[in-house]
Short mmCIF file of the C-alpha atoms (twelve columns), coordinates in Angstrom:
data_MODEL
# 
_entry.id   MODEL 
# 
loop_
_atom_site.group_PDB 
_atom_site.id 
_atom_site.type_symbol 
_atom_site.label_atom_id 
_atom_site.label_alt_id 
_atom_site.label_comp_id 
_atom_site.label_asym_id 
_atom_site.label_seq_id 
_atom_site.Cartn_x 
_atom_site.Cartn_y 
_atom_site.Cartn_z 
_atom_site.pdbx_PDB_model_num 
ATOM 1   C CA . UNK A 1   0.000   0.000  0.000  1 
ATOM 2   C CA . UNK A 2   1.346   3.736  -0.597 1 
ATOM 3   C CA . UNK A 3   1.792   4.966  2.220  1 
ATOM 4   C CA . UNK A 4   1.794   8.447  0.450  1 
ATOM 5   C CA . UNK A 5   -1.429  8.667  -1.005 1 
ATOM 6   C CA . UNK A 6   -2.962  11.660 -1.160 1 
ATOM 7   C CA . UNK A 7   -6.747  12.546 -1.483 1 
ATOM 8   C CA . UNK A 8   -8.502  11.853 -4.768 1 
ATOM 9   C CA . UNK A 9   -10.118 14.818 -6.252 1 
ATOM 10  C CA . UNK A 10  -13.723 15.863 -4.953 1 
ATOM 11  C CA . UNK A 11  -16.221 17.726 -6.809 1 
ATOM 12  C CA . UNK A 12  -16.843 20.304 -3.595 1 
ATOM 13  C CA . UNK A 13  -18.271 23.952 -3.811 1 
ATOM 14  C CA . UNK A 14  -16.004 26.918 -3.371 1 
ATOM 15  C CA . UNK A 15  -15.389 28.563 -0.421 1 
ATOM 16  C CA . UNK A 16  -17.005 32.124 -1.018 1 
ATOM 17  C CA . UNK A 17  -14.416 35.120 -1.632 1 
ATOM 18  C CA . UNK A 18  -16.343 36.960 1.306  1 
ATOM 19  C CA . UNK A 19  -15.082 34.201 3.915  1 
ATOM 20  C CA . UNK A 20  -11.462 33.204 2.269  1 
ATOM 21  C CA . UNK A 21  -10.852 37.070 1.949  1 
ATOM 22  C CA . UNK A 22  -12.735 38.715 5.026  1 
ATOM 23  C CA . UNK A 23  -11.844 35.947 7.419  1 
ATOM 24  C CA . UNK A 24  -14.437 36.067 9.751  1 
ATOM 25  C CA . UNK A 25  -18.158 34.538 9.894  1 
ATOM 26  C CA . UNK A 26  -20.363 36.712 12.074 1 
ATOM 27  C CA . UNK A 27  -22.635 34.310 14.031 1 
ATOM 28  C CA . UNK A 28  -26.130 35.003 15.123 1 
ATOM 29  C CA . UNK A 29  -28.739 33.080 17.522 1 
ATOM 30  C CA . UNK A 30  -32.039 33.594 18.188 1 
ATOM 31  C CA . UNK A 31  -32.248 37.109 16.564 1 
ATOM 32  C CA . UNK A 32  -35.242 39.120 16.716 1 
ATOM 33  C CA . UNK A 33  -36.103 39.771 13.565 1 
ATOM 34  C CA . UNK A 34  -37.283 43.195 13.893 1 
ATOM 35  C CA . UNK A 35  -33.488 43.731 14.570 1 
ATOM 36  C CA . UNK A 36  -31.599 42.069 12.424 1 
ATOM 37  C CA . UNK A 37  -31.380 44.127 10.155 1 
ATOM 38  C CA . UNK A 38  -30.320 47.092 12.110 1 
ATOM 39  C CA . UNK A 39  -27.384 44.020 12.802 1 
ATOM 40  C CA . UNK A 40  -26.970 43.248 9.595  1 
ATOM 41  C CA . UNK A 41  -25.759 47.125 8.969  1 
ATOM 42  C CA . UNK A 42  -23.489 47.323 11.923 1 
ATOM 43  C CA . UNK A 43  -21.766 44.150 10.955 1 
ATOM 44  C CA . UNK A 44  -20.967 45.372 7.608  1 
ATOM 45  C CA . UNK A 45  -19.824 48.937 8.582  1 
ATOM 46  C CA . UNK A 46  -17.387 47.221 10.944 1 
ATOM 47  C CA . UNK A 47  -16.096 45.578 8.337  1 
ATOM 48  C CA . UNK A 48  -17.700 41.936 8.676  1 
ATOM 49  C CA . UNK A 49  -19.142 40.607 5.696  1 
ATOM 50  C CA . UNK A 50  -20.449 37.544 6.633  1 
ATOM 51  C CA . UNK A 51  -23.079 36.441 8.547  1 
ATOM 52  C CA . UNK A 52  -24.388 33.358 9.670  1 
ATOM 53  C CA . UNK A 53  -28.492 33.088 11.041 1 
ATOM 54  C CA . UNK A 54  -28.738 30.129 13.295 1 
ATOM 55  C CA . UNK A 55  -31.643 27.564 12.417 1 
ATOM 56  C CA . UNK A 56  -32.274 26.837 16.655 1 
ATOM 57  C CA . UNK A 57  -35.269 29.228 16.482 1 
ATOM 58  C CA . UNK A 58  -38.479 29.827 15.104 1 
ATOM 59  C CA . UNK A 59  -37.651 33.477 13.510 1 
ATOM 60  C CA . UNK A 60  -34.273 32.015 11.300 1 
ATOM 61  C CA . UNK A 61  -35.993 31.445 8.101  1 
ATOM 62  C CA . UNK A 62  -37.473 35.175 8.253  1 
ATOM 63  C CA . UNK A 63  -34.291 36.686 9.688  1 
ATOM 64  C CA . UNK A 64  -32.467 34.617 6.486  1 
ATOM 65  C CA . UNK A 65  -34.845 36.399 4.311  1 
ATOM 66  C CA . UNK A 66  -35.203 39.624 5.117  1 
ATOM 67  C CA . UNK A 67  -31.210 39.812 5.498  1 
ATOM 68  C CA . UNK A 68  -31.207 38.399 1.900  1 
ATOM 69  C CA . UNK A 69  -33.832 41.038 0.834  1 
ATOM 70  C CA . UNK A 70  -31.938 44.016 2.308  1 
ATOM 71  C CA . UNK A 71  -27.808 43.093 1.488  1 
ATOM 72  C CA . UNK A 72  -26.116 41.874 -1.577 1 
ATOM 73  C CA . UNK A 73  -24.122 39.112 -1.241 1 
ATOM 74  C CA . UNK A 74  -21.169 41.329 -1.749 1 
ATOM 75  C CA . UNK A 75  -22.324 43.600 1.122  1 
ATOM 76  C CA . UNK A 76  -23.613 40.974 3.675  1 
ATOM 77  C CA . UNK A 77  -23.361 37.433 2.256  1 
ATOM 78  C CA . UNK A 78  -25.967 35.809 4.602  1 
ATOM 79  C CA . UNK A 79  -25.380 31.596 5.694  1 
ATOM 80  C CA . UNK A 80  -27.360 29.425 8.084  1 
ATOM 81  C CA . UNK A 81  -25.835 27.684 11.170 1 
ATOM 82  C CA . UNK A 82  -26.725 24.724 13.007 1 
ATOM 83  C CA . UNK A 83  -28.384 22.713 10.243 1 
ATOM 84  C CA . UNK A 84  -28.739 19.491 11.425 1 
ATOM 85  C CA . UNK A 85  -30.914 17.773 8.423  1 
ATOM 86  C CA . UNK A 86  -31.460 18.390 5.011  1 
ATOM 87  C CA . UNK A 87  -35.225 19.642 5.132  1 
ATOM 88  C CA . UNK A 88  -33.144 22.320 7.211  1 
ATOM 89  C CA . UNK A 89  -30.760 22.669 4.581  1 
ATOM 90  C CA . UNK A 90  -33.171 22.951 2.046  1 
ATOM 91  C CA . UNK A 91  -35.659 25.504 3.472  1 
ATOM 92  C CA . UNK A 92  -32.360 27.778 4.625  1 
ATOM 93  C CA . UNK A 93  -31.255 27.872 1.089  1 
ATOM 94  C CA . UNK A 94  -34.816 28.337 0.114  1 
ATOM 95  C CA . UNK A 95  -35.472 31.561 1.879  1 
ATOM 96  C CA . UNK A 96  -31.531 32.718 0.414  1 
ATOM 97  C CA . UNK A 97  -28.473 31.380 2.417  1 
ATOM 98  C CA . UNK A 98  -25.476 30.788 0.581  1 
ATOM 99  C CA . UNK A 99  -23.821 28.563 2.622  1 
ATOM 100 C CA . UNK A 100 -24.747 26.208 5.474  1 
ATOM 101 C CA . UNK A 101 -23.111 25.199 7.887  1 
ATOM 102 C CA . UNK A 102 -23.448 22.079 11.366 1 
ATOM 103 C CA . UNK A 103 -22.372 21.624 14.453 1 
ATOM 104 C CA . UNK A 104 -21.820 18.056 13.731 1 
ATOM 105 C CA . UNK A 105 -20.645 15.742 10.365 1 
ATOM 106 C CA . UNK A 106 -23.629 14.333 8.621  1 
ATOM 107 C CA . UNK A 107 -22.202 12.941 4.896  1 
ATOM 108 C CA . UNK A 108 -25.605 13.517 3.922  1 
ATOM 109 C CA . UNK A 109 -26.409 16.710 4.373  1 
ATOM 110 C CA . UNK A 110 -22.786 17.797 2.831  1 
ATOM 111 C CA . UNK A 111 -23.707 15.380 -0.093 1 
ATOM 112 C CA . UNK A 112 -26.701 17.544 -0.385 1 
ATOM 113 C CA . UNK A 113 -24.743 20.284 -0.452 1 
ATOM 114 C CA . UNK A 114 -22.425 19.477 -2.555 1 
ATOM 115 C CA . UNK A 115 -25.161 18.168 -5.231 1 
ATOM 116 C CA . UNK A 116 -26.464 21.942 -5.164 1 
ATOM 117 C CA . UNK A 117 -23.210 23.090 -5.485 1 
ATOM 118 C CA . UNK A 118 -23.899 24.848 -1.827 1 
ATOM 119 C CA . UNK A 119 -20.715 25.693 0.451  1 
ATOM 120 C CA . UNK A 120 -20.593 23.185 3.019  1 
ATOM 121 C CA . UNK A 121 -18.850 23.609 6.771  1 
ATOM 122 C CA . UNK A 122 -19.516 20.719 8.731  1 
ATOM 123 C CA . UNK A 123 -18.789 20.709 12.543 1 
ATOM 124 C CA . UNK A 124 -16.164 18.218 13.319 1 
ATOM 125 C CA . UNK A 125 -13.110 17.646 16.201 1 
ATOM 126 C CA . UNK A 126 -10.811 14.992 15.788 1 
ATOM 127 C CA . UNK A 127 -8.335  14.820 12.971 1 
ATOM 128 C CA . UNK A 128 -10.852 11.107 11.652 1 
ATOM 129 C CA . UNK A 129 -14.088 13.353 11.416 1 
ATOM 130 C CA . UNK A 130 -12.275 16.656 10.046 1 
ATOM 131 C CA . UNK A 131 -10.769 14.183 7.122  1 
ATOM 132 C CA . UNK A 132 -14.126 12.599 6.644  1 
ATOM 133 C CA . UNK A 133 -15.629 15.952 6.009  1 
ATOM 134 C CA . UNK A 134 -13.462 17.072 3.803  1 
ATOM 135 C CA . UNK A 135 -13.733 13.711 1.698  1 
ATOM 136 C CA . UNK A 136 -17.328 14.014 1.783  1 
ATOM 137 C CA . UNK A 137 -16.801 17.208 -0.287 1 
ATOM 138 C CA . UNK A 138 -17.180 19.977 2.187  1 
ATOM 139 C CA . UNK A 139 -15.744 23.404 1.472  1 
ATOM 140 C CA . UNK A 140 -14.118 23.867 4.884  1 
ATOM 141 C CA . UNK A 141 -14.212 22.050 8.267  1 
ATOM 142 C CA . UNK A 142 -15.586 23.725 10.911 1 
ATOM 143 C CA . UNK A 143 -13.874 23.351 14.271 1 
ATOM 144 C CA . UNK A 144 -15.917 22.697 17.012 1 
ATOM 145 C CA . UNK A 145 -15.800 23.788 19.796 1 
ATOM 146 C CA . UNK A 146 -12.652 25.505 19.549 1 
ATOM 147 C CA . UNK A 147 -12.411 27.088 22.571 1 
ATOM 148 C CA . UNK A 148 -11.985 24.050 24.288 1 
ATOM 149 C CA . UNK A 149 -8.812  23.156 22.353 1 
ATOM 150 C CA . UNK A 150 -6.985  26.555 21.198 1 
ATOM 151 C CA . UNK A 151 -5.221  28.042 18.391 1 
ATOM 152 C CA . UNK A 152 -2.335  25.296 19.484 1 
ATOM 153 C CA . UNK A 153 -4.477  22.258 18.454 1 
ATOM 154 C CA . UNK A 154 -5.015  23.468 15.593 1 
ATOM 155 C CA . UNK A 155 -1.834  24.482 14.268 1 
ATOM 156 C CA . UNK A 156 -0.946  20.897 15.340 1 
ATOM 157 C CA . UNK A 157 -3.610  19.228 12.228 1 
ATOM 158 C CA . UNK A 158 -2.496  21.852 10.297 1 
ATOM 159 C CA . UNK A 159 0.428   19.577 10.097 1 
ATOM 160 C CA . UNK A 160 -0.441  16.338 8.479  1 
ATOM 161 C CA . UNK A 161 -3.656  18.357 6.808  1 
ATOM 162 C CA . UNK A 162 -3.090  21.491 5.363  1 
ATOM 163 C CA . UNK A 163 -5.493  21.037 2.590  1 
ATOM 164 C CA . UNK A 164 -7.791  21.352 4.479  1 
ATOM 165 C CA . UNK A 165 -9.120  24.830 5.395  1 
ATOM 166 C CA . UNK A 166 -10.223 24.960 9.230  1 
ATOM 167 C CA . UNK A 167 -13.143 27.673 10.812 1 
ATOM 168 C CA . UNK A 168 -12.679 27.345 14.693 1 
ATOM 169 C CA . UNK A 169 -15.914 28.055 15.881 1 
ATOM 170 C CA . UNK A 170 -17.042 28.022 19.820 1 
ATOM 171 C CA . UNK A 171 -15.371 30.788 22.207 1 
ATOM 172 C CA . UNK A 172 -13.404 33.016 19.781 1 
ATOM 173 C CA . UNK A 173 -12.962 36.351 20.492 1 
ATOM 174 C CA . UNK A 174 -11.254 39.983 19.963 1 
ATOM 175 C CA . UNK A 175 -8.182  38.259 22.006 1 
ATOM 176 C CA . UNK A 176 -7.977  34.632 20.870 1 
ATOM 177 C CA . UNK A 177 -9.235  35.143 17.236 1 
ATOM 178 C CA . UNK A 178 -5.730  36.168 16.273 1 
ATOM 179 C CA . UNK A 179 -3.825  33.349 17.083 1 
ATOM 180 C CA . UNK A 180 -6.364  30.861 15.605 1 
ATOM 181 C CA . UNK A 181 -5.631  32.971 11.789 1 
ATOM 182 C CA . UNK A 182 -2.108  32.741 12.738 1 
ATOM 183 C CA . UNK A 183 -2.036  28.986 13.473 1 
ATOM 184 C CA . UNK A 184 -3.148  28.592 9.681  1 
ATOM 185 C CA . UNK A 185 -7.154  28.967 10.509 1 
ATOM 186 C CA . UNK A 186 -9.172  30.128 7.195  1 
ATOM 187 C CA . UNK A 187 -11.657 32.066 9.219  1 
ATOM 188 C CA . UNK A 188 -12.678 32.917 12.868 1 
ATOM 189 C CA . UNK A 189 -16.525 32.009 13.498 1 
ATOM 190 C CA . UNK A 190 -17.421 34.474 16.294 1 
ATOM 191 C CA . UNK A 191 -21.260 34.270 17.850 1 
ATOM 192 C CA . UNK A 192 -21.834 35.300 21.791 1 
ATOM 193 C CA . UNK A 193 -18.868 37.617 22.087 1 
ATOM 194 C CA . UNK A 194 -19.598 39.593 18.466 1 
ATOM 195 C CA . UNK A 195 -23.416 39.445 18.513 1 
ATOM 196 C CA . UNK A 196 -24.812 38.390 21.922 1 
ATOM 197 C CA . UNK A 197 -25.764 41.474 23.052 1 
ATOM 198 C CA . UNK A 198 -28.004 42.267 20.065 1 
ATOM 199 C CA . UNK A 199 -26.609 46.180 20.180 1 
ATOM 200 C CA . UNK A 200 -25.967 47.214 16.620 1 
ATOM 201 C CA . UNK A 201 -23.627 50.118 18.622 1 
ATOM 202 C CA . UNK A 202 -21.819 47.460 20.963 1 
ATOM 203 C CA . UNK A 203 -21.300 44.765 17.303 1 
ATOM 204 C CA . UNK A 204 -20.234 47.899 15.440 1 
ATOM 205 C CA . UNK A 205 -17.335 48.717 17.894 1 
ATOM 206 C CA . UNK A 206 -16.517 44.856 18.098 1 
ATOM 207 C CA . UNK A 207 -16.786 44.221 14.595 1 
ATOM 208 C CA . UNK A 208 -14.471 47.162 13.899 1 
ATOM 209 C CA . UNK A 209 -11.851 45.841 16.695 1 
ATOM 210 C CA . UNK A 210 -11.992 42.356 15.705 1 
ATOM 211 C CA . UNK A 211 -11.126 43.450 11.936 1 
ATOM 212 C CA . UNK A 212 -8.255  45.513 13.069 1 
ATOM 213 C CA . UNK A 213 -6.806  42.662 14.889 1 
ATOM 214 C CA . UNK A 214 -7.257  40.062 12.406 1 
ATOM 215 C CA . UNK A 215 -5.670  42.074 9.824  1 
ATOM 216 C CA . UNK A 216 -2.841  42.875 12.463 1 
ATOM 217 C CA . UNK A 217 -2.249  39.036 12.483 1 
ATOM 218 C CA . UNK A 218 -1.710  38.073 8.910  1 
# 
């Protein structure tokens, strides 16, 4: 057996310029939509041109929409988080994400995804899942929870996988997020710390710092 065999080539979708180029994936949760758009704005004029809706509540599908409605893709390019099925998949994409993304590996629903040429980012942790992911034809590996492993860790499966673009996900923030794009990270996915509050002033400010710093770091 060849011990050096590398991956055969997947048909995956591409990793949107806004994430590969911006670097960071606003996250939100259980947004009310009558403010998420006012969100939406402060995200962008801090810089962040991402944002992922979360599917855990009952408003995501309207938040996805009327975030959709409002911002161009170049402006605000809008994702859902925590699908965990395809129905989910499919009705986020159906109301206008561009990209979905789990907290957990499910080869079907990155099959799906990769059949509707969607960007994929499945949630995985060990160095098995993250290469199962990315043979399954995701467009980037989500790490989760990073937080409870650092920037370290994953400079470590940088190592033996650098084809494989990484998103730690869980616990970043103004002063770890940094290190993670230093250790070889694609992109910082930032929820609580960025957008917990729900103050378009307070995710302004942050979303202006957290820029700064990022670009400080490449």
């Amino acid at each position: 057996m060849n011990s050096h065999q590398t991956d055969a080539p997947v048909r995956r979708p591409s990793i949107p310029s806004s994430i590969a180029q911006g670097r960071i994936i606003a996250i939100g949760r259980h947004l009310d939509p009558a403010s998420v758009l006012a969100i939406g704005e402060a995200l962008a004029a801090g810089g962040i041109h991402v944002f992922e809706v979360t599917m855990n509540s009952a408003s995501a599908l309207e938040a996805i929409g009327a975030l959709t409605a409002r911002f161009g893709p170049d402006e605000l390019l809008v994702g859902a988080g925590t699908v965990l099925d395809e129905a989910q998949a499919q009705a986020a994409v159906d109301a206008g994400a561009r990209f979905v993304v789990m907290p957990h590996f499910d080869v079907r629903i990155v099959e799906w995804a990769v059949r509707r040429e969607v960007p994929s980012f499945p949630g995985a942790f060990t160095p098995t899942e993250i290469l199962a992911a990315w043979r399954a034809g995701a467009s980037a590996v989500k790490l989760f929870p990073a937080s409870a492993v650092g920037p370290t860790f994953l400079r470590e499966l940088h190592g033996p996988l650098p084809q494989i673009p990484l998103i730690p996900t869980g616990g970043v923030t103004v002063e770890n997020a940094p290190a993670f794009i230093a250790a070889g990270a694609l992109a910082v996915g930032m929820g609580s710390w960025l957008t917990g509050g729900g103050d378009p002033a307070v995710i302004r400010e942050r979303a202006t710092a957290v820029v700064a710093a990022l670009a400080a770091a490449r």
